[in-house]
N, C-alpha and C positions, 0 to 999 in steps of 0.2 A: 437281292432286292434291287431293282430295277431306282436309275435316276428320277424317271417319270413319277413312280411313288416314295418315292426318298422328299420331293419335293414337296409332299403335300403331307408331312408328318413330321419333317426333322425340327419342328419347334418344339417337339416336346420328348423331353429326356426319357419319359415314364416308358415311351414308345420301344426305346433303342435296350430297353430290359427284357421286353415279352420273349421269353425263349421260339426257337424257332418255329417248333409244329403249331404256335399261335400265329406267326408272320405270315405263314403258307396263306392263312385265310385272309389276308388283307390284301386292299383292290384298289387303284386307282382313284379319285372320284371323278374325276371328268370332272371339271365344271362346266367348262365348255359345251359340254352335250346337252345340259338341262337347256331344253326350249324357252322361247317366249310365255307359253301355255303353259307349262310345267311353274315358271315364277309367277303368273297369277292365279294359278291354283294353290302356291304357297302362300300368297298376298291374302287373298281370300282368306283362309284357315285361318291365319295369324292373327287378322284383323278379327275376325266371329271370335276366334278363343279370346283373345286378347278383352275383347268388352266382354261376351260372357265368362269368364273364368275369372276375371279379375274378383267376379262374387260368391262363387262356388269352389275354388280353388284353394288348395291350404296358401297359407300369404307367402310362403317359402318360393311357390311358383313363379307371382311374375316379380319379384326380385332375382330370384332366378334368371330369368329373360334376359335381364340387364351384366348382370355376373359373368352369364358365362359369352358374350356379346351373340345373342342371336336375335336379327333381325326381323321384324314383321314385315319388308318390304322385299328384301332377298334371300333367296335360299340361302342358307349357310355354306362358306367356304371352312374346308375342315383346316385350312391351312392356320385362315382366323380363329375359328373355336378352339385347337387346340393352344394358341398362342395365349389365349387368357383362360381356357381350363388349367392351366400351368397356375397359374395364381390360385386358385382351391387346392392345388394337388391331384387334378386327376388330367386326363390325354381321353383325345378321339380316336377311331379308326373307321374307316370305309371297308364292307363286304359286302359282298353279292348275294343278297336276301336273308334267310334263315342258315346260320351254320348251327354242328351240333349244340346238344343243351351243354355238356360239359365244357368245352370250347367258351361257348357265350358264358358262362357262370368263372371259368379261370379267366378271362380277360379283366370281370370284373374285379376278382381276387389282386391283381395288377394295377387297378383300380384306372381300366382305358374303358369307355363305354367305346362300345361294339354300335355302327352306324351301318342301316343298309340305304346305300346312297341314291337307290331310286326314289322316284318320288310316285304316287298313285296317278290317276287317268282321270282327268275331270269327272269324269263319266263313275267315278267311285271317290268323290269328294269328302263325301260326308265317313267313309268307313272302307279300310281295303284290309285283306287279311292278310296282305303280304307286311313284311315288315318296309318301312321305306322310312327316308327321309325327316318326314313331317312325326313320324313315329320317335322316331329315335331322339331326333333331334331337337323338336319343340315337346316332345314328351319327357323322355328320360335325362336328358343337358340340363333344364330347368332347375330340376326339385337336387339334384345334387349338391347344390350351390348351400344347403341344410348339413351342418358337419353331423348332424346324429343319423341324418337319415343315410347321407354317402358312408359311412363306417357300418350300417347296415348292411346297406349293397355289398358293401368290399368285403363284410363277414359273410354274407349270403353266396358270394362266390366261394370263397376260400374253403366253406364247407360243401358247397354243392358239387364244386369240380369233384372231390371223391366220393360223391355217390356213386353208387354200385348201379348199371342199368341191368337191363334183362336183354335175351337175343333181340325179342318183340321191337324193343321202343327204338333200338336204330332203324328199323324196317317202317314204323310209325313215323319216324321222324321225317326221310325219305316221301312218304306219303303225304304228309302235311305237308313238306316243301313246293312240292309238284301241284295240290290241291293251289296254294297260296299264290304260284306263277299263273297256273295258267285261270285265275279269276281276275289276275290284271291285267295278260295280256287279250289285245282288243281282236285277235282273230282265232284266238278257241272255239273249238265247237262246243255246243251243250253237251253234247253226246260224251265228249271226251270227260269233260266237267264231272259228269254223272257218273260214270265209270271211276274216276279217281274219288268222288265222295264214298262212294260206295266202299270204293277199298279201305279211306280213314275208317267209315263204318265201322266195315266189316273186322279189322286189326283193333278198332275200338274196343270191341266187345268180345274179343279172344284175346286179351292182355293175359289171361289167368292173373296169378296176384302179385298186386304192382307192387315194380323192385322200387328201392331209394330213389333211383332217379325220377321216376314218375311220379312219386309223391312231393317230394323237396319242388319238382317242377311245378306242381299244382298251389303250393305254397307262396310260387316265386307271382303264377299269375294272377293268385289273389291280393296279392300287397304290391309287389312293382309293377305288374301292369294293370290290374284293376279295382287297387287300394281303395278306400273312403277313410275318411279319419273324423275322430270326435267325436260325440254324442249320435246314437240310431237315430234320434229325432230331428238332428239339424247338423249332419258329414258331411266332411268336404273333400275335393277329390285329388290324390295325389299321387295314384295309377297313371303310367305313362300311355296307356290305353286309351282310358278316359280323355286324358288329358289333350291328348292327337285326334278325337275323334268330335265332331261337331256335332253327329246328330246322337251318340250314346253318351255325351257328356251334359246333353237336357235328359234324356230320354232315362239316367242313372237316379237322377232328381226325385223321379215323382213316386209316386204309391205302387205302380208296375214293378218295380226293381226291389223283391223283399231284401231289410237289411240284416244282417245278422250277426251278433258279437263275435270278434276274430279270436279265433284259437286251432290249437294244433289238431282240431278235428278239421279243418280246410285241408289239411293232406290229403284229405279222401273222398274232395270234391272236386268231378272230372270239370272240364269245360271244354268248348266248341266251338272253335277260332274265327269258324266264319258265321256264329250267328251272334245277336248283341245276350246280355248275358243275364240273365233271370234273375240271380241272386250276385250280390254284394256284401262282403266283408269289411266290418269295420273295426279301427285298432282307436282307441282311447286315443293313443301318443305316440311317435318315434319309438321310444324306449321299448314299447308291450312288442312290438315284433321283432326285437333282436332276444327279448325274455322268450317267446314262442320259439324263435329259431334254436334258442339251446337248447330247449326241451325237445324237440325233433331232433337235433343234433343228438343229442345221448342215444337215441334208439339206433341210430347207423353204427355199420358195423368198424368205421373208422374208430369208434371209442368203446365198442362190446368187442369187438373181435370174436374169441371162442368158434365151435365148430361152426355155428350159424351164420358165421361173417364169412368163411370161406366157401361154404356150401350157397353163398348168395355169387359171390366169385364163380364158382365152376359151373353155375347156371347160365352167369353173364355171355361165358365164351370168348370175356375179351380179355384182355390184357390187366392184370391188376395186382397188387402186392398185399402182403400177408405183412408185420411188424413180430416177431418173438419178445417174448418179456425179457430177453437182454438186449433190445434194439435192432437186434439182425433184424435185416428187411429180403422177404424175396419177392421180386415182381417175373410175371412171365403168364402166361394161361393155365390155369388151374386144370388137371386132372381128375385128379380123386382123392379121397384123402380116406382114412383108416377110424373109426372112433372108436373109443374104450371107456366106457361108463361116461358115457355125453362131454369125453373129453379128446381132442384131436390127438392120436398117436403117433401116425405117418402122413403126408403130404404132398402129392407129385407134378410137376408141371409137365408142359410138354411143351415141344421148339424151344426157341431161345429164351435163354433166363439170365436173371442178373441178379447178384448179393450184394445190397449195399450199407450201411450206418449211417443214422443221420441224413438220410436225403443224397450221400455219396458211395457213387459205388469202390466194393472194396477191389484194391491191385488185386489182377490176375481173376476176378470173378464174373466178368462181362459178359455178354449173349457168346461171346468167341472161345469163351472156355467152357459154358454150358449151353453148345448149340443143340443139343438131345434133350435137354426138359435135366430138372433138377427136384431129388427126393431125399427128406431129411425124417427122421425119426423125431418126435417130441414128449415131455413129457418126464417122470419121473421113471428111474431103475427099480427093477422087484425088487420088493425086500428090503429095499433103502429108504427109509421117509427124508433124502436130502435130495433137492434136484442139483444135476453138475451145477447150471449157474450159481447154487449158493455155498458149493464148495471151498473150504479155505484150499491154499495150496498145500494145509499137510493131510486135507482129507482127500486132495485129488494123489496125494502121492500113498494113501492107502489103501485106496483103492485102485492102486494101479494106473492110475489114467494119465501119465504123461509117454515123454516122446521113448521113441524106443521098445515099448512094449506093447504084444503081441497080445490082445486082449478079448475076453468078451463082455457086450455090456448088454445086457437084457432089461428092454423097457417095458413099462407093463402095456400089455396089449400087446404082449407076444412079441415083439420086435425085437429080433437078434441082430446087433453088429457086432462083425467078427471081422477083425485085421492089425495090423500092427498101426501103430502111431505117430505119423511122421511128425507133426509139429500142431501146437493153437494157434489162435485168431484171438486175442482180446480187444474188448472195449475201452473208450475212455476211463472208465469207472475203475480199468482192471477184471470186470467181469470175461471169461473166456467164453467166445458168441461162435466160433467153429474151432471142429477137431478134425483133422486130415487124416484120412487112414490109407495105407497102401496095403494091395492084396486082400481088400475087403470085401466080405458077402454081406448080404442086408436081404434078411428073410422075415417071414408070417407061416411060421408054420411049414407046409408045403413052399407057397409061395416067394419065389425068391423076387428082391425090390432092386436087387444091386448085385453084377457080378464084379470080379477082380479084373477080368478081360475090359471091363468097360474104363479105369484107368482109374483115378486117384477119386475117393469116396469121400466128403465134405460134408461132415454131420454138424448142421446145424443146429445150436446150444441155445434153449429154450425150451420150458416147462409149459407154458400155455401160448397163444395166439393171442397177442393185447391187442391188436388190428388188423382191418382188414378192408382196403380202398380200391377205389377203380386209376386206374393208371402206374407207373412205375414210380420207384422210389426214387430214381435218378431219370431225370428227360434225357439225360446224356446218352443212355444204356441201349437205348434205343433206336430205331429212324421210325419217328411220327412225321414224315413231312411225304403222307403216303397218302392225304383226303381225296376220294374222287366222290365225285356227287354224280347223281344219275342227270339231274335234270338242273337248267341254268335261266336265269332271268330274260326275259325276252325283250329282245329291243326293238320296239315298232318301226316299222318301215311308212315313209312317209309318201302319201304321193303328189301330185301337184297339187290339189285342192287345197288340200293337209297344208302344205308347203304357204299357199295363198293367205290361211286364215292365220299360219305364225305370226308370218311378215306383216296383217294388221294388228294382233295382238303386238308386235313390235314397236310400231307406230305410234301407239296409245301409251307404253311404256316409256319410249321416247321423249315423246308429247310433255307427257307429264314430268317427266324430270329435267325439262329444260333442252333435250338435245334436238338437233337436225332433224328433221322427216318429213320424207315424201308427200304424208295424208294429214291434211286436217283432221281434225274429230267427223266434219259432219262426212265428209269425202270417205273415212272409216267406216262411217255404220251406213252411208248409201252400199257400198262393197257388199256389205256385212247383210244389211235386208235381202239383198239381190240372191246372193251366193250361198248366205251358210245362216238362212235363217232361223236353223235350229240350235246355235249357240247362244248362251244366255249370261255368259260369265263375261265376256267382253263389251255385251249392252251394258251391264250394269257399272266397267270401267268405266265406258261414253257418257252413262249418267253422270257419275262421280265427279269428270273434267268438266260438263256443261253446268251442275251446280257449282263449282269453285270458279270456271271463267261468264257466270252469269250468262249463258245461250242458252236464251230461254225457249230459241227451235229447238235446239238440237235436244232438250231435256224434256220439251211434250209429246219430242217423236220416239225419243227412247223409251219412255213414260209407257205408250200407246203402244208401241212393238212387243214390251215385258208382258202387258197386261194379255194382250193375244199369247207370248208365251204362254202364260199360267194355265189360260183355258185350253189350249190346244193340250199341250204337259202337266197334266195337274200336280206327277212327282215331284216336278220344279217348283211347283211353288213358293214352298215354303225356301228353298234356297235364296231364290228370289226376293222373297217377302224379307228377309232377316236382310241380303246385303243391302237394298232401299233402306231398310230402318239403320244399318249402319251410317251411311253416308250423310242418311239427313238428321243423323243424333251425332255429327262429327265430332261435336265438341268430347267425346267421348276419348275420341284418337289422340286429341289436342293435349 
């Protein structure tokens, strides 16, 4: 981790815990780079939400505001938030737009919100699908500052990071990211635009049936990002969605937007990132969506386990671990596995695997000892109704199973291990969780699973599959510091004009907060008529300075120039129309 990012995190301890493959994803934030135009796009926002939400917001919100110190006048420095996030117990970090859902869902298990440190394009004020700044940061910082709802979050992670995905949704994911950049950036083509909708489309609607991850996802962006709370008849909003967005946080309000009581049927409700959202979920209380979230919890296969938890694993394709009812864990890419009366028999990975307990892996069983994939027989012996794990040690010595002896052990579902017995593996408990065989075969019949030539055979002790999660049981076991992303955030290139209308947005910020500057106000918006008549977010600062220093030119010229805006741009208007009503209802700000 580079000095340059060290400096803009090391106030907060929570930071210096996130294991590695979570660091890879964190980014710099530049403060430096945010424009003039970039901090009154923020001023704006803050200001609109700030008077409307203070009445449609759960009251958590802008207490929140104050808590975790973020500004309505300046972008947030993450250097600052996390310095008094540290006082709730939780930390920021800065990435570079959307990272995976698993990623984003364990940072929060860490209990660090995940910040994408851009900010939108005037030009997408009211609503952008990218994740940025205004999103993260006046949306999801806020409502944290609520201990029942942040131990929401932090459970919401902690169970979503081991959702199980499908091949599909990293290839969706991909797609939505590309979609989300290039509608911010300000030199895409339509063409290209349309081409990448079409792809979300088109992977839309060939999901076949959604794994964990896509459901638990659909869960996350009806309560964290586009929650209502309290009564269908009078919610309030506490989606960091809503929350960030000025024109779907009226437009959530009215009759348009059906609402409907939150339950664990919203796992099976898609949504569409860049359109505003038809229906809304609403939860009683804090409390009802961490009761939802258990009851979706039980269905995943982190707490069913059995054959259906690993057969969602070897669909995934990615990396994930199995749990044995004596705690042996193995992680690595599922294969195939064997069933016997809808009970798992045999199990196979393939490439590198790791054996671990408890979350650590066990000496000597690392990706470096089973760099070929790793297969364990499970399950009961024919003819025995005792599984080994509930062997005493005088039924493992009557049945022959200790070291020394040259053995067969037939498990039902035809699975024969044959070899002699170098030594066990126990548990805390005393339970024995592997048995080492030298000169071992491991067969099905014809089918042979294991020869002797292949080196020392590790039968792992275990009667059924209690779990079954996405990722490793040890982060150690692995090297996750491997993300590449297809596609990256676009940094606008500025030209002189561009360059011309900063430096009066500068001016005006200046102006206003007491410093140096080259331009009066009225010397600003003569430039501003002449040059870049079609900006409207900097008239309306001009207004704001000529009603506080009483120029009463300079505020019937501004006045007269808005009102031509509106009719030329009718889209404008209404932005228009709300910041006037802001400024001349100040006492609001006051």
């Amino acid at each position: 981790m580079n000095s340059e990012l060290d400096k803009n995190i090391e106030t907060n301890p929570l930071i210096e815990r996130l294991p590695a493959h979570l660091k890879q994803f964190i980014k710099p934030q530049h403060y430096d780079a945010y424009t003039p135009i970039n901090q009154a796009v923020w001023r704006y926002v803050m200001r609109k939400n700030f008077d409307y939400l203070a009445t449609v917001a759960h009251k958590s919100y802008v207490d929140g505001l104050n808590k975790t110190g973020i500004s309505i006048d300046h972008i947030p420095n993450m250097y600052g938030m996390n310095r008094i996030l540290k006082e709730i117990g939780w930390a920021a970090v800065a990435v570079d737009g959307f990272i995976p859902p698993a990623a984003f869902m364990e940072f929060q298990a860490y209990k660090v919100l995940v910040i994408a440190s851009d900010i939108r394009q005037l030009e997408h004020i009211e609503y952008t699908p990218a994740p940025d700044i205004i999103h993260e940061g006046a949306g999801h910082a806020p409502i944290i500052a609520n201990p029942e709802y942040a131990e929401y979050l932090r459970r919401f992670g902690e169970i979503g990071c081991k959702a199980i995905s499908s091949a599909k949704d990293y290839q969706l994911y991909e797609a939505v990211r590309k979609l989300s950049i290039l509608k911010e950036a300000e030199d895409s083509s339509e063409r290209e635009i349309e081409e990448t909708e079409n792809e979300v489309a088109h992977l839309q609607n060939n999901m076949g049936e959604p794994s964990e991850m896509a459901l638990i996802r659909n869960l996350h962006w009806w309560t964290v990002e586009y929650g209502l709370i309290g009564s269908l008849e009078n919610p309030k909003i506490y989606g960091a969605g809503l929350l960030s967005s000025i024109g779907e946080s009226a437009w959530c309000m009215t009759d348009a937007v059906k609402k409907i009581p939150y339950s664990p049927a919203a796992a099976y409700q898609e949504f569409d990132i860049t359109k505003p959202q038809p229906q809304l979920y609403v939860t009683p209380n804090f409390a009802y969506l961490s009761e939802v979230l258990e009851e979706f919890a039980n269905t995943m296969a982190v707490r069913t386990g059995g054959p259906e938890g690993i057969d969602k694993l070897i669909k995934s394709k990615n990396l994930g671990t199995v749990e044995l009812s004596t705690g042996l864990q193995i992680s690595g890419v599922f294969k195939n596995i064997i069933i016997h009366k809808n009970k798992v028999a045999y199990i196979q990975t393939e490439g590198k695997t790791a054996l671990s307990y408890h979350e650590k892996e066990l000496i000597g069983h690392g990706t470096l000892n089973h760099t070929q994939g790793y297969g364990t027989a499970l399950g009961k012996l024919e003819g025995i109704n005792l599984a080994i794990e509930d062997m005493s040690p005088k039924d493992l010595q009557a049945y022959k199973i200790f070291e020394g002896e040259k053995i067969e052990l037939k498990f039902e579902g035809n699975i024969l291990v044959s070899g002699e017995i170098i030594t066990g593996t126990r548990n805390l408990k005393g339970k024995i969780i592997l048995i080492s065989f030298r000169d071992c075969t491991v067969s099905q019949g014809e089918q042979i699973l294991f020869k002797p030539e292949w080196g020392v055979y590790h039968l792992g002790v275990g009667k059924r599959i209690a779990s079954a999660f996405s990722g490793p049981a040890d982060f150690n076991s692995f090297n996750l510091i491997n993300h590449q992303v297809s596609s990256s955030t676009v940094k606008t290139a500025y030209n002189e004009k561009r360059r011309e209308l900063e430096n009066l947005y500068l001016a005006v910020r200046n102006y206003r907060e007491g410093k140096n500057t080259q331009f009066s106000p009225e010397a600003v918006f003569d430039i501003l008529k002449e040059y870049h008549s079609n900006d409207w977010l900097l008239s309306i600062e001009l207004y704001e300075l000529a009603v506080a220093d009483n120029i009463e030119n300079l505020k019937l010229a501004v006045l007269k120039h808005l009102e031509q805006l509106q009719s030329q741009k009718p889209k404008l208007k209404h932005l228009i129309k709300d910041g006037l009503d802001l400024i001349n209802n100040s006492h609001v700000l006051n």
